[in-house]
C-alpha positions in Angstrom: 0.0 0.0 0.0 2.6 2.3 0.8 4.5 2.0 -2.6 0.9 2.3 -4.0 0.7 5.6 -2.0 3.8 7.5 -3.1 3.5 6.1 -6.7 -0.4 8.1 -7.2 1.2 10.8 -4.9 4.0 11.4 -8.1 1.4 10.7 -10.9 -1.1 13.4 -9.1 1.9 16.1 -9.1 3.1 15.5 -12.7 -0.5 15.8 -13.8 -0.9 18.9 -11.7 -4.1 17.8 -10.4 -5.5 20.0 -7.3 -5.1 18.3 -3.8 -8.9 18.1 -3.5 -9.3 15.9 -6.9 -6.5 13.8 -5.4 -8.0 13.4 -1.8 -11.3 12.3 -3.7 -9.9 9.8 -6.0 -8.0 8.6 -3.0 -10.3 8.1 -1.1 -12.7 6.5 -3.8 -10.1 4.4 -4.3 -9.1 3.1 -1.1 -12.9 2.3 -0.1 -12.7 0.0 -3.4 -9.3 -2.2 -2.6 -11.1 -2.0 0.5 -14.3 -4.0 -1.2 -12.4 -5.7 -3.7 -9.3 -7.0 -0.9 -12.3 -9.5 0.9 -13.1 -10.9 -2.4 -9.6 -11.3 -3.8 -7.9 -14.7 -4.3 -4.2 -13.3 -5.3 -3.1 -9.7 -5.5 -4.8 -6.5 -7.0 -3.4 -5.1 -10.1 -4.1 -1.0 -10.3 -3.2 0.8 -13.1 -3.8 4.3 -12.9 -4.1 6.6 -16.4 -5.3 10.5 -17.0 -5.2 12.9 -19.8 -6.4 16.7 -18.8 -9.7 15.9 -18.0 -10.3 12.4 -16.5 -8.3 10.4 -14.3 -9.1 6.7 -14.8 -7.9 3.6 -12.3 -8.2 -0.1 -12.9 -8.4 -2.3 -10.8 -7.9 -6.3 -11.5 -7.7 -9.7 -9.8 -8.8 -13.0 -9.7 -12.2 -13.4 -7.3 -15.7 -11.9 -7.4 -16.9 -9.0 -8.4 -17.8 -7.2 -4.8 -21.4 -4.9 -4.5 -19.9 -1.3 -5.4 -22.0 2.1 -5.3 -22.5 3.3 -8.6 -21.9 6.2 -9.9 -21.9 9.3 -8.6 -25.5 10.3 -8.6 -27.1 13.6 -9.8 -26.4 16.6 -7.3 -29.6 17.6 -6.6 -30.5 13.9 -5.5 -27.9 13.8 -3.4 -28.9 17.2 -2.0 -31.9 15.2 -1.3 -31.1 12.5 0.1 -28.7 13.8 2.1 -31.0 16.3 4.2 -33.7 13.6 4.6 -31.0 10.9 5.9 -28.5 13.5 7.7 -25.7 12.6 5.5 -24.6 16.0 3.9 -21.0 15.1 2.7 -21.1 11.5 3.0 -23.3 10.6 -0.2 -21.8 13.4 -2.2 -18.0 12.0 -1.9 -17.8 8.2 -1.8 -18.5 7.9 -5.8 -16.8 8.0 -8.8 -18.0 9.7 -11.9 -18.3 6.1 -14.1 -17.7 3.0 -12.8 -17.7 -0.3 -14.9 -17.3 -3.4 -13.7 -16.4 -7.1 -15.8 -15.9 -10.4 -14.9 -14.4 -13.3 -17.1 -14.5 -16.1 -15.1 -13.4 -15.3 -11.8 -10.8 -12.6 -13.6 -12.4 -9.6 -12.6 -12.0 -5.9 -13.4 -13.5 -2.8 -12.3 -13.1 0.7 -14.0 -13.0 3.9 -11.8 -13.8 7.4 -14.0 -13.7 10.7 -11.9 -13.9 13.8 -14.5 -11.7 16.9 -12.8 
């Protein structure tokens, strides 16, 4: 993980992305090795690509696909949902912007899209 760390660290300052984008995707991130670590059988492969727009991270192993959240959802249903369930902040950050998801056999990978 730690070699993980500093490597996206790097990436984040050559691509001069803001330290807010890279906190988000981060944190994204980490909640799914998080999901995918307890359906694993092997390691997790991440690769992690962006242009000036996107940043986009893979993520691949051998196990089962785990139960992600989808994408992030429009704002003004999180708005929503937030003030009725109390979660201001919570729904808002915890999503990428695309997610897509495969499985070929138990070779699994799952796409992350955030759009800066």
């Amino acid at each position: 993980a730690a070699s993980f760390d500093s490597f996206f660290d790097q990436q984040a300052s050559e691509w001069k992305i803001p330290a807010p984008d890279v906190q988000h995707v981060r944190e994204v991130v980490d909640q799914a090795i998080g999901d995918v670590a307890a359906k694993t059988q092997g390691p997790v492969r991440i690769q992690v690509g962006s242009d000036s727009f996107d940043i986009r991270v893979t993520l691949s192993y051998t196990g089962n696909l785990p139960n992600l959240p989808d994408a992030r959802p429009r704002a003004e249903l999180v708005e929503e949902q937030s003030f009725v369930s109390g979660l201001t902040g919570y729904l808002s950050g915890l999503h990428a912007d695309r997610i897509e998801r495969s499985a070929k056999g138990e070779e699994c990978e799952i796409k992350l899209l955030f759009r800066l």
